[in-house]
C-alpha positions in Angstrom: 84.1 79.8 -20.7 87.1 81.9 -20.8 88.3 83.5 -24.5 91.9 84.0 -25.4 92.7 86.4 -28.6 88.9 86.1 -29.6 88.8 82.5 -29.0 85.9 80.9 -27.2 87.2 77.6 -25.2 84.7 75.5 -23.0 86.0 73.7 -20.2 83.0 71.3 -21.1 81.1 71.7 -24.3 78.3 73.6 -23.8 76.1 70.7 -25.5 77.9 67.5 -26.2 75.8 66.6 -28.4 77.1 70.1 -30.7 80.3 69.1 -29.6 82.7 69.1 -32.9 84.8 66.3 -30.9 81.9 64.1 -30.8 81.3 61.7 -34.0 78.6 59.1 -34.5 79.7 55.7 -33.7 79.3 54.8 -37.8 81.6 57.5 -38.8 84.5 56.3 -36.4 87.5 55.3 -38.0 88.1 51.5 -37.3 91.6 50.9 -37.0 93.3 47.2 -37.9 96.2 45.5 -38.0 97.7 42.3 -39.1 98.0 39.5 -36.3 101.9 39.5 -36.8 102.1 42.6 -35.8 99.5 42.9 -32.9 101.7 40.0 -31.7 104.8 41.4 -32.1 103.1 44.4 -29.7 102.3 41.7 -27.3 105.9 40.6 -27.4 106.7 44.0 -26.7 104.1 44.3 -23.6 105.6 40.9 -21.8 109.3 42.0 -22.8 110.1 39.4 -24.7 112.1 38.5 -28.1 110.1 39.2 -31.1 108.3 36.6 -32.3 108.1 34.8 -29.2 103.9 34.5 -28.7 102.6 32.6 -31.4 99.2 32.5 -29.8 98.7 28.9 -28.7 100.5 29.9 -25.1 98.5 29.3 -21.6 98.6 32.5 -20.1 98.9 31.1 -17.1 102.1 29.1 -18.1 103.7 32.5 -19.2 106.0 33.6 -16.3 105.4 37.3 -17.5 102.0 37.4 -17.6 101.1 38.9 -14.5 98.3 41.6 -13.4 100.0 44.6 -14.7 100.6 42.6 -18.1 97.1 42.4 -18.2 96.6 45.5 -17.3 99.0 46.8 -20.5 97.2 44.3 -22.7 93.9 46.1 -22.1 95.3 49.5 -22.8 97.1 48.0 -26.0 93.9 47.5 -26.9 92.8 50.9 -26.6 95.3 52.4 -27.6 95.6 50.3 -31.0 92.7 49.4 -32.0 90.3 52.2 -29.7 88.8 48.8 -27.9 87.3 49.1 -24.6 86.8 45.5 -23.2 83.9 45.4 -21.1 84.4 44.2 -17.7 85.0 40.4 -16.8 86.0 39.8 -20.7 89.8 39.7 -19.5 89.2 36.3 -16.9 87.3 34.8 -19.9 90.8 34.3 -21.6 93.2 31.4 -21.4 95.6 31.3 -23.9 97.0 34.6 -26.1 94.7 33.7 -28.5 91.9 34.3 -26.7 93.1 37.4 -26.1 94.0 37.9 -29.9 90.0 37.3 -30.4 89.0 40.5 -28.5 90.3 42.6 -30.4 87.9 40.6 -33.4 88.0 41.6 -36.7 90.4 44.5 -36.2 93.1 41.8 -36.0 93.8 40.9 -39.5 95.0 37.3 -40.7 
């Protein structure tokens, strides 16, 4: 702990469960939004015109899908929708609208 003008600041909390940082899982804001526009982020990801990914496309048929797109999709997800995909979820998916469906209800119709 180090203190700067009377200020105490922890390097770690000193308990985390104390910690005014941590929240319960129920009292964490669930953030959404409206498939249009989650898709118009994935557009954005694979660097393509707006609009292009409708969901139906084969991954593996999109030339800009690629290992750092999926990569970007995953932290899209976190950093969106605070989604942390557990591990093997990501070579379940086939098509973009499998990967529309992990996000689950925090995509919107």
């Amino acid at each position: 702990m180090s203190s700067f003008r009377g200020l105490a600041i922890y390097a770690h909390p000193p308990n985390s469960n104390s910690s005014p940082f941590h929240l319960p899982a129920d009292k964490i804001p669930v953030q959404t939004l409206k498939k249009a526009d989650f898709l118009c982020k994935i557009d954005k990801l694979l660097a393509v015109d707006p609009g292009t990914v409708k969901g139906p496309e084969i991954l593996a048929d999109l030339p800009v899908w690629d290992s750092l797109a999926a990569i970007g999709f995953v932290a899209l997800l976190d950093d969106e929708l605070g989604i942390t995909l557990p591990s093997g979820k990501m070579e379940q998916c086939k098509t973009v609208a499998d990967l529309v469906a992990l996000a689950g209800n925090q995509v919107q119709p």
